[in-house]
C-alpha positions as CSV (number, residue, x, y, z in Angstrom):
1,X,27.5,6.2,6.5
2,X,23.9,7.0,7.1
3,X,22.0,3.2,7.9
4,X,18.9,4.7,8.8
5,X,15.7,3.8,6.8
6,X,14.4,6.3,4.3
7,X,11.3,6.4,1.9
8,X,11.4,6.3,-1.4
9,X,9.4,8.4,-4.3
10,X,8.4,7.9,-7.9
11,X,6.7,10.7,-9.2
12,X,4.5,9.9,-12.3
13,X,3.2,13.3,-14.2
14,X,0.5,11.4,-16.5
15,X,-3.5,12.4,-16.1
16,X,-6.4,12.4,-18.3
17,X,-7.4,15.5,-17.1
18,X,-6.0,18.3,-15.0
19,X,-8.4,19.7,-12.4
20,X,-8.7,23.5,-11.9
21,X,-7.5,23.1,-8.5
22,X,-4.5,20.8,-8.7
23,X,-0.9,22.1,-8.8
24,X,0.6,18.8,-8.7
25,X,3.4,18.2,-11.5
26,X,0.6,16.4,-13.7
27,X,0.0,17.1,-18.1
28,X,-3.2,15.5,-19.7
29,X,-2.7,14.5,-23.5
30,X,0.7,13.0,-22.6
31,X,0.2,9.7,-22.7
32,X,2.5,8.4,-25.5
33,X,5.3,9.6,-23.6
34,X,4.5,6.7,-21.0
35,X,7.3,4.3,-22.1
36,X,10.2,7.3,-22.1
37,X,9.1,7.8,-19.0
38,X,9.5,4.6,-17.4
39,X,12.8,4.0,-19.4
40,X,14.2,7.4,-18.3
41,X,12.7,6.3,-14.6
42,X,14.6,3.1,-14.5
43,X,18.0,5.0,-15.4
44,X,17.5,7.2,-12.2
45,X,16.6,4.5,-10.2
46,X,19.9,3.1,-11.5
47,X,21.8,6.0,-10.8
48,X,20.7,6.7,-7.4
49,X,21.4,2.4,-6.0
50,X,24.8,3.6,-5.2
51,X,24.2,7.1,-3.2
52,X,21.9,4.8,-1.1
53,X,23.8,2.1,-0.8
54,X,23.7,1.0,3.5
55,X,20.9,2.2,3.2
56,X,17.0,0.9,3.3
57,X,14.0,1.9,2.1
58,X,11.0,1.1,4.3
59,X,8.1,2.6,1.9
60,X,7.5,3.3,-1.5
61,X,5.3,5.7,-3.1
62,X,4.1,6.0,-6.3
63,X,2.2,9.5,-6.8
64,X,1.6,12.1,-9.5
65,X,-0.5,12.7,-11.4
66,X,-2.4,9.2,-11.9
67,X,-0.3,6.1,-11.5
68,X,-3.0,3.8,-12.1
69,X,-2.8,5.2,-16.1
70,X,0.2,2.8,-15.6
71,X,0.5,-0.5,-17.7
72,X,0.7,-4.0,-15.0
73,X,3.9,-4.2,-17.0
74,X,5.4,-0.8,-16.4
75,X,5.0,-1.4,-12.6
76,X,6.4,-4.6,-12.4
77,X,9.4,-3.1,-14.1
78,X,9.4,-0.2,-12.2
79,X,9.4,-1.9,-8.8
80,X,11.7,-5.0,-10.3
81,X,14.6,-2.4,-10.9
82,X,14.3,-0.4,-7.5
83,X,14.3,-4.0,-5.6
84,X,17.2,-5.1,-8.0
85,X,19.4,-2.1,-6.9
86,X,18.1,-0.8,-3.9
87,X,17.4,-2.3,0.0
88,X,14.0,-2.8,0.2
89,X,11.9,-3.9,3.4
90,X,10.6,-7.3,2.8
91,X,7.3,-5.8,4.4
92,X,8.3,-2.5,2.6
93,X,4.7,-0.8,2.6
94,X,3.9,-0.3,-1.1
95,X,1.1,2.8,-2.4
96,X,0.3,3.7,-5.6
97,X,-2.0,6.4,-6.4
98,X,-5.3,5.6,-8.1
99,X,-8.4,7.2,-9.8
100,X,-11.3,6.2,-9.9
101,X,-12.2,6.2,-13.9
102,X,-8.7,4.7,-14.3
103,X,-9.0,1.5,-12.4
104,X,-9.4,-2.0,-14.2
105,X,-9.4,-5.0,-12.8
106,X,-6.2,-6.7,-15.0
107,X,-4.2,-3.8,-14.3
108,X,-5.1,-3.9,-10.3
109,X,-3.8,-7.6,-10.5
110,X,-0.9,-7.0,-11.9
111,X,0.2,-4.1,-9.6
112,X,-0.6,-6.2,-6.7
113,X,1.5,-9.6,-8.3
114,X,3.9,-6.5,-8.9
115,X,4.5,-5.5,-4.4
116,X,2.0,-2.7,-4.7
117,X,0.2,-3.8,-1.1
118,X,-1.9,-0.1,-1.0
119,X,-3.7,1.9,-3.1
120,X,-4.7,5.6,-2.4
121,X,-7.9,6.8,-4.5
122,X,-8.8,10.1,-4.8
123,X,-12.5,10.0,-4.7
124,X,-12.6,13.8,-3.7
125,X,-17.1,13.7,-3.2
126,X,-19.8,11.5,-4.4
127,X,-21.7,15.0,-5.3
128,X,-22.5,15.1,-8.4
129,X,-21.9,19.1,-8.5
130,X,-18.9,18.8,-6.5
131,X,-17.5,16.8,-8.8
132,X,-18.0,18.6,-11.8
133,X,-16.6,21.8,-9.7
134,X,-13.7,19.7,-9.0
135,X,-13.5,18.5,-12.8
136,X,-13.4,14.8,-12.0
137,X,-14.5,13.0,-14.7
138,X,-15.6,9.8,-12.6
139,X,-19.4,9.6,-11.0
140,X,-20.2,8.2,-7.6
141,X,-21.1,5.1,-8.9
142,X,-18.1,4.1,-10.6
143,X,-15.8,5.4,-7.4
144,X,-18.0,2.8,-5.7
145,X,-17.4,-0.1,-8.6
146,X,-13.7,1.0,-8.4
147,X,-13.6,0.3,-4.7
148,X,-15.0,-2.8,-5.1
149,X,-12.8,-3.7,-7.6
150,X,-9.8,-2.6,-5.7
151,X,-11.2,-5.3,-2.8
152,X,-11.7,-7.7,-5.0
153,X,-8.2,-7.8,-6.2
154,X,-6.7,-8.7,-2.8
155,X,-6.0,-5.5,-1.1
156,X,-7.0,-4.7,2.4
157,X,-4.7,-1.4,2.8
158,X,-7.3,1.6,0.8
159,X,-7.4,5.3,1.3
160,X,-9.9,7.3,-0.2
161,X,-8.6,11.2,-0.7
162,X,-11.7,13.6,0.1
163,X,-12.2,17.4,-0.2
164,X,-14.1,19.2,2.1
165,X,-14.4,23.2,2.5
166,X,-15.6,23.7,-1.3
167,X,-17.7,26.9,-2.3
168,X,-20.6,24.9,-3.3
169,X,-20.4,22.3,-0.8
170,X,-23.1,22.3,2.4
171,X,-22.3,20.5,5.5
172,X,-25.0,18.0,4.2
173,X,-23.3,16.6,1.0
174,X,-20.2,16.6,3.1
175,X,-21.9,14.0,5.9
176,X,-23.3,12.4,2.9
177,X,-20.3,11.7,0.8
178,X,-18.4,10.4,4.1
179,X,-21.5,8.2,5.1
180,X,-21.7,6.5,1.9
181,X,-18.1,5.8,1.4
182,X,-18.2,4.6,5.3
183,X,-20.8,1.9,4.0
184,X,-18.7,0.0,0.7
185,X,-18.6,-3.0,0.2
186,X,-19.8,-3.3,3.9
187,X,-16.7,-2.1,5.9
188,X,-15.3,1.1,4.2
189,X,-11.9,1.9,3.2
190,X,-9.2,1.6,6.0
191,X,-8.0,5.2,6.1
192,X,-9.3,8.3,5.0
193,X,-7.3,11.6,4.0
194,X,-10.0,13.8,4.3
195,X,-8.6,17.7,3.0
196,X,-9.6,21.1,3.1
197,X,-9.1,22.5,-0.3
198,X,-6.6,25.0,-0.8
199,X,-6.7,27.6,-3.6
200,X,-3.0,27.4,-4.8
201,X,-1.5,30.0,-6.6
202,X,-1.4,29.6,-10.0
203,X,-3.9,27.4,-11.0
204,X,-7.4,28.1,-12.7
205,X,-9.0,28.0,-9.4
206,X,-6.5,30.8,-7.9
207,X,-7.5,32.7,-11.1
208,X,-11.3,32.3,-10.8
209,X,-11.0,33.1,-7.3
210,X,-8.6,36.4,-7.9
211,X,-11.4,37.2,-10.8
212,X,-14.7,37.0,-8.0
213,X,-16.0,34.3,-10.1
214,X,-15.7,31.9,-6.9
215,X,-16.0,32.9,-3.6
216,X,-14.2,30.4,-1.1
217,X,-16.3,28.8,1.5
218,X,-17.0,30.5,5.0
219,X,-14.1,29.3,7.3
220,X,-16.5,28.6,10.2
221,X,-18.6,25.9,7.7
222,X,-15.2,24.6,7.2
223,X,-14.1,24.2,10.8
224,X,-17.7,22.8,11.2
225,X,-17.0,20.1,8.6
226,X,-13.6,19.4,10.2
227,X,-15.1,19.0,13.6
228,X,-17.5,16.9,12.6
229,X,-15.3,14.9,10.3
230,X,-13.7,14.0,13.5
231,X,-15.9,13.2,15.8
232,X,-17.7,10.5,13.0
233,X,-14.7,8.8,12.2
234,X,-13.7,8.3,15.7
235,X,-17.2,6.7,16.1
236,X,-16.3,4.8,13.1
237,X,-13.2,3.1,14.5
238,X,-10.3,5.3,12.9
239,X,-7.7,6.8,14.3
240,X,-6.6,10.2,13.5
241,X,-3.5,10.6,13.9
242,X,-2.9,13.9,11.6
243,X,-4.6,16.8,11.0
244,X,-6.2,15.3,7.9
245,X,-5.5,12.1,8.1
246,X,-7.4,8.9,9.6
247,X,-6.5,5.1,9.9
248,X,-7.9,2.3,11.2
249,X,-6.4,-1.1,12.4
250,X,-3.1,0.7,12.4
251,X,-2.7,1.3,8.9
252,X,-1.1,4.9,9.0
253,X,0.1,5.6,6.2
254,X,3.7,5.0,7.1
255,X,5.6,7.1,3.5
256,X,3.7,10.6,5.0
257,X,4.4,9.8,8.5
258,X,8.4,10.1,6.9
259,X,7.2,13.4,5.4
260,X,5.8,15.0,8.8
261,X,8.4,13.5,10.7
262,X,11.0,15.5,9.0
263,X,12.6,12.0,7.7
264,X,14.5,11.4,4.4
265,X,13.7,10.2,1.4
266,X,14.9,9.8,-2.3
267,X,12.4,10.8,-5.0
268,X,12.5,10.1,-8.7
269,X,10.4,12.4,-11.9
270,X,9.5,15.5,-13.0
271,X,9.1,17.5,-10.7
272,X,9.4,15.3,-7.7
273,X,11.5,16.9,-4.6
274,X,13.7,14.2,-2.4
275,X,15.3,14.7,0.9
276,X,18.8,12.6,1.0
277,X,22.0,13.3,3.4
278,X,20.9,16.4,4.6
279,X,20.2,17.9,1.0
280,X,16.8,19.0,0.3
281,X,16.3,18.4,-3.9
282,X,14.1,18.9,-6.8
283,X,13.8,17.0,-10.2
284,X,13.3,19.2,-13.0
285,X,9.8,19.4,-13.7
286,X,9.2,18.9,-17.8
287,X,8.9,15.6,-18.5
288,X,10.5,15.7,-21.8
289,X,12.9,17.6,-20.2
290,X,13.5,14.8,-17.9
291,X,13.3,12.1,-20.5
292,X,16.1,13.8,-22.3
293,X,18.5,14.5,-19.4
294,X,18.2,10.8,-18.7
295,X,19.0,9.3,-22.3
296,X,22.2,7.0,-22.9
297,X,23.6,9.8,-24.9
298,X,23.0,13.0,-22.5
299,X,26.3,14.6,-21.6
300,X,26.5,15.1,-17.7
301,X,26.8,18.6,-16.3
302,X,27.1,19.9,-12.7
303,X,24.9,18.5,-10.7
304,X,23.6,20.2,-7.6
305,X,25.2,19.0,-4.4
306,X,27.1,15.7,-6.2
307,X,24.2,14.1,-6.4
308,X,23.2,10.8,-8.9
309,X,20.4,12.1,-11.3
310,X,21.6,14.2,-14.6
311,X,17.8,15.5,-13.9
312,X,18.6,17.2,-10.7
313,X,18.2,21.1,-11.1
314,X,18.3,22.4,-7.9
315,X,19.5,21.5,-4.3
316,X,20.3,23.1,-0.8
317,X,21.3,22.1,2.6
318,X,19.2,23.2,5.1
319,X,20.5,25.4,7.8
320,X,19.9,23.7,11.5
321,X,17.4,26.2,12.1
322,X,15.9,25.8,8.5
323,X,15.5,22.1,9.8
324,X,13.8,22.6,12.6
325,X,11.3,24.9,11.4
326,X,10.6,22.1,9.0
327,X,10.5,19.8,11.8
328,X,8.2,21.8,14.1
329,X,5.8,23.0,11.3
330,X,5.4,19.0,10.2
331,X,5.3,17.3,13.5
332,X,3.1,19.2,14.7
333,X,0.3,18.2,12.5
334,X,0.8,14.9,14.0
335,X,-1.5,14.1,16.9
336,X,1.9,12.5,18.4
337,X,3.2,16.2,18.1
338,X,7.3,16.5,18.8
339,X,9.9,15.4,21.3
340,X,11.0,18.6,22.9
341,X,14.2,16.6,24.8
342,X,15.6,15.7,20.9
343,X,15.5,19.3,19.2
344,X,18.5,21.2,19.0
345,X,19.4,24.0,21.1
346,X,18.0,26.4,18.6
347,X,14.9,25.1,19.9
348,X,15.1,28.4,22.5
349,X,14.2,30.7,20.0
350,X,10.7,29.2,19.2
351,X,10.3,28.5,22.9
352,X,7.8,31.9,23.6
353,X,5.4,31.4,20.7
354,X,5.0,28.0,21.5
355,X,4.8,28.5,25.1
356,X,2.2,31.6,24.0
357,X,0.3,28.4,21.7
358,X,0.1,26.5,25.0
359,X,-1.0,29.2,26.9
360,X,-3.3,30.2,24.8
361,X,-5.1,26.6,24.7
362,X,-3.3,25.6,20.7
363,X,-1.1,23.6,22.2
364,X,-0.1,21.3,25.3
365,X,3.1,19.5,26.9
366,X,3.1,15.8,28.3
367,X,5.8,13.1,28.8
368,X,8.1,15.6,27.2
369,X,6.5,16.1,23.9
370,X,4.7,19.2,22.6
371,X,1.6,18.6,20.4
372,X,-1.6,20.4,19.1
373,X,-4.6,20.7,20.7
374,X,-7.9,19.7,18.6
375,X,-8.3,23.6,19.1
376,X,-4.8,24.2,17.6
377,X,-5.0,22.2,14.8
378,X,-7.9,23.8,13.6
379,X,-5.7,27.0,13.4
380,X,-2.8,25.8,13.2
381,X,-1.7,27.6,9.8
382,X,-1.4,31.1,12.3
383,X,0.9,28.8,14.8
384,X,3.1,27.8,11.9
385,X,3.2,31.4,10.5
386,X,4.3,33.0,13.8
387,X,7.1,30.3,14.3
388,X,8.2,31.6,10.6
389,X,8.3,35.1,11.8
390,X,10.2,34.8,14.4
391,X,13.8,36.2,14.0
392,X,16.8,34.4,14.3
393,X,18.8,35.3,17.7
């Protein structure tokens, strides 16, 4: 039996609106489907307390989409049934993800009587422009009241989500978004994620791009921003202890650290992927799709690798050398980097392009682990794709 701790996943798809530049499992105008969901939600949850029984679950995170669309009562239930059936930590760290225009004080309240002991707001830019690039429908000054709000309900674990690297975006709006966010409510949130947006395939922003009606930003302004980005929040107190990620007092957040530390953990929704016993899975992403697979009355089928959920579609068990690419290509974001001495022996095949990354500046070796250099991060995407390309022995 596997007793070590694991993180734990609840994907909601609902949003008011769906950004141009998001491919996250997430509908707008789907809001009446809210209580299938959470009924359907509940039955996995059900279904998966055995497979993890001996088990523990350390974090829970609940993402989509926008989570804080979510009833107080929803969340209650939601967590109610997961501590019911599952191990939880009694200091279990809690997130769910918020945005800004969605955040009320009686529902905040509730979530926190509820466990939830973090939220995570994407704020994204206080830019007025940026914003309506980005198509979020909040303004700077409500992100600011919803922040405030968020500290006045009782909770002293926040991230803010920012973007940098946009085509309209100047090194100046950048600084300025960060400094005024720096400044709320007189001490600033306690850990930043602070990304470089990617043009994913497939969404409107991939399609304006493809079409030359956006041109992406020039990559040395965006290593500009990132440097910068840096060297402020250090000055500010944080931490950063991932390539976009910063934290002060300690407060990593400790669900991602299980994701770049190549660590398991169950998932539940549409479209959410989970990480159990070896087995890398995926939940099937419509969610009436799922709400139906998960009724009383569905009739069970074959379910990829024996596992619990009826909305399971799809599941494989990594190779060891699948694994550690995973592990290498993760870990390394982290500032900590990896242990060398615990990798497998299939290690040896990745051993000249990373000694080439260390020789070359990207990387560097101490007290037996292997980790990026600030240098190395910046480009570490072309690390990552050489590892890929190198051919099995």
């Amino acid at each position: 039996m596997n007793d070590s701790p694991l993180g734990f996943y609840v994907h909601v798809p609902f949003c008011t609106v769906k950004c141009s530049y998001c491919d996250f499992n997430s509908y707008a105008g789907i809001e009446d489907m809210q209580a299938e969901w959470l009924a359907a939600a509940l039955v996995e949850a059900k279904l998966w307390a055995p497979r993890l029984m001996g088990r523990r679950v350390s974090t829970i995170f609940i993402g989509g989409g926008t989570p804080s669309l979510l009833s107080g009562d929803s969340v209650s239930r939601l967590l109610d049934e997961i501590r019911r059936r599952i191990d939880i930590d009694q200091d279990a760290e809690i997130t769910l993800e918020a945005n800004p225009e969605s955040v009320e004080p009686e529902r905040l309240n509730a979530y926190r009587e509820a466990g939830v002991n973090r939220i995570s707001m994407g704020v994204q830019s206080l830019d007025a422009s940026e914003l309506v690039f980005l198509d979020r429908i909040h303004s700077a000054a409500r992100a600011e009241w919803a922040f405030e709000t968020i500290r006045s309900a009782g909770f002293d674990n926040v991230n803010l989500d920012l973007i940098y690297g946009l085509p309209c975006q100047s090194l100046e709006t950048w600084q300025s978004t960060v400094e005024r966010v720096l400044g709320w409510n007189g001490h600033g949130p306690d850990h930043l994620s602070c990304y470089a947006l990617t043009v994913e395939e497939g969404t409107p922003l991939a399609a304006r791009v493809t079409a030359g009606r956006v041109i992406e930003a020039d990559p040395d302004l965006v290593a500009d921003i990132a440097d910068w980005t840096s060297e402020r929040l250090m000055r500010a107190g944080f931490e950063q202890y991932e390539t976009s990620n910063y934290a002060r007092d300690g407060l990593r957040c400790e669900h991602n650290l299980i994701y770049w530390r190549n660590q398991e953990y169950a998932a539940i929704g549409p479209g959410a992927h989970g990480f159990v016993d070896g087995a890398r899975y995926q939940v099937v992403r419509s969610p009436r799709v799922y709400i139906d697979r998960l009724r009383p009355d569905h009739e069970l089928g074959q379910v990829p690798e024996g596992l619990p959920s009826p909305a399971i579609v799809g599941a494989e068990r990594p190779s060891e050398r699948e694994n550690l690419i995973d592990t290498l290509t993760s870990g390394l974001r982290l500032m900590e980097g990896v242990d060398e001495s615990s990798l497998p022996d299939t290690y040896d095949e990745f051993r000249p392009t990373l000694d080439w990354a260390v020789d070359s500046g990207l990387a560097r070796r101490a007290d037996g682990r292997l980790s990026l250099t600030r240098r190395g991060h910046a480009v570490a995407n072309e690390i990552f794709v050489r590892l890929l390309e190198v051919a099995p022995a």
